[in-house]
C-alpha positions, 0 to 999 in steps of 0.5 A, spaced: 068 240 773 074 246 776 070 251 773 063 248 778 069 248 784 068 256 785 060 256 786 060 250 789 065 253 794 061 260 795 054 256 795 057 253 801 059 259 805 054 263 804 049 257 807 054 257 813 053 264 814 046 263 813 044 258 817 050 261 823 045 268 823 038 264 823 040 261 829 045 267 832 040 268 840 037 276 840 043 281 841 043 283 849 044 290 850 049 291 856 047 296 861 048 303 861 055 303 866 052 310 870 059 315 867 057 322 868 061 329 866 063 330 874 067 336 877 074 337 876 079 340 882 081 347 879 075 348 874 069 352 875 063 348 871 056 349 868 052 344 865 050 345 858 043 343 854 044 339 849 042 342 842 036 341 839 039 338 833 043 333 837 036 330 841 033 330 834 038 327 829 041 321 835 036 316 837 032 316 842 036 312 846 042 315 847 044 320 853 047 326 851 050 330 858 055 337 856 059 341 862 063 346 860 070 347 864 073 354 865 080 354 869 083 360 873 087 362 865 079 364 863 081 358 858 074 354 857 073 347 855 065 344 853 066 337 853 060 333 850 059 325 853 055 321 848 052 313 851 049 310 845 044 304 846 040 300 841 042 304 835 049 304 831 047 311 829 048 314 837 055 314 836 059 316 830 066 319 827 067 327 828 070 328 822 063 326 818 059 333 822 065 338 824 064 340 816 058 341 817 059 346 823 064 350 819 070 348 821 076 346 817 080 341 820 087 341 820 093 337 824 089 331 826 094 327 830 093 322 836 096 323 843 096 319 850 093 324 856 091 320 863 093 313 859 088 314 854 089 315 847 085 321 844 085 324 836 085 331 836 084 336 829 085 344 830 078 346 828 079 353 823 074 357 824 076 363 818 075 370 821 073 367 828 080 364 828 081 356 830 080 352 836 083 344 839 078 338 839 080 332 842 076 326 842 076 319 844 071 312 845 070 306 850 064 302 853 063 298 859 067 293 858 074 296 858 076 297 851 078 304 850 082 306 842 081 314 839 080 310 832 073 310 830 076 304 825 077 299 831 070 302 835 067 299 829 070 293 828 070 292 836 063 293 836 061 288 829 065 283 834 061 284 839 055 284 836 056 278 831 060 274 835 058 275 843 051 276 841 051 283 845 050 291 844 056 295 847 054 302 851 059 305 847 061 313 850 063 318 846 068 323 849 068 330 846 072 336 848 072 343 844 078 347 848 078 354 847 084 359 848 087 353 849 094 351 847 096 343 846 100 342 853 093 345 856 089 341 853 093 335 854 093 336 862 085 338 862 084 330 858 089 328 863 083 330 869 078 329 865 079 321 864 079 320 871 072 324 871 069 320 866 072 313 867 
């Protein structure tokens, strides 16, 4: 009789679960909150297209809008802001595509700019020498984390439990000839732009 008691158990787990998503409603995909990359006072600013890979690869639903920022110094910074909609695979972890690109990453650490945690890795590009990247995610709702780990599980809550599709954002900053405390101070204004 013991040895049935585990079987038993799972058996009546996996039902519940079951039966949980046969009667879980249609997931509700939220509205696109309208966030855009704006001007920054003392940055001259162009918008920039987005690759022919990004609009191939990301699902059709999903917003691309790239700026690039130059300050008074020459120093510049493309920011990339990613809306997801439907699809888990409109917004994903940096790391996966950076190899990809050429880069080696080096120094990854999380900071605090403008009241906003962002995850920055020192990108090597051998002879061309290295670049910052910053990035950082958020969605309509207010949740805001540098950790694509809680993105996820917020997102697997959100989804599973509320019964809704999140518009998560993506921001993604590559600052050229710009130091640490630079790329802090533009992170800084540019969370006021964005959000």
């Amino acid at each position: 009789m013991k040895k049935l008691i585990s079987p038993i158990l799972a058996l009546s787990l996996l039902a519940i679960v079951m039966l949980f998503q046969v009667q879980t409603p249609k997931l509700v995909l939220t509205e696109d909150p309208g966030r855009h990359l704006g001007e920054i006072e003392g940055f001259v600013s162009e918008p920039v297209a987005p690759s022919e890979a990004e609009l191939n690869v990301l699902p059709a639903d999903t917003r691309i809008e790239k700026r690039l920022y130059t300050d008074e110094y020459g120093r510049w910074f493309q920011v990339s802001l990613i809306v997801g909609g439907h699809s888990k695979g409109s917004i994903h972890r940096p790391e996966l595509c950076l190899p990809a690109q050429g880069f080696q990453m080096k120094e990854p650490k999380n900071i605090e700019a403008g009241g906003a945690s962002w995850h920055t890795i020192k990108l090597d590009r051998g002879v061309y020498g290295s670049l910052g990247f910053a990035y950082t995610f958020f969605n309509q709702a207010g949740f805001h984390t540098s950790s694509h780990t809680r993105r996820i599980l917020q997102d697997v809550w959100d989804r599973s439990i509320l019964s809704r599709i999140d518009r998560w954002h993506m921001v993604t900053v590559n600052a050229y000839s710009a130091d640490e405390k630079a790329l802090s101070s533009f992170l800084t204004k540019l969370k006021e732009v964005v959000e």
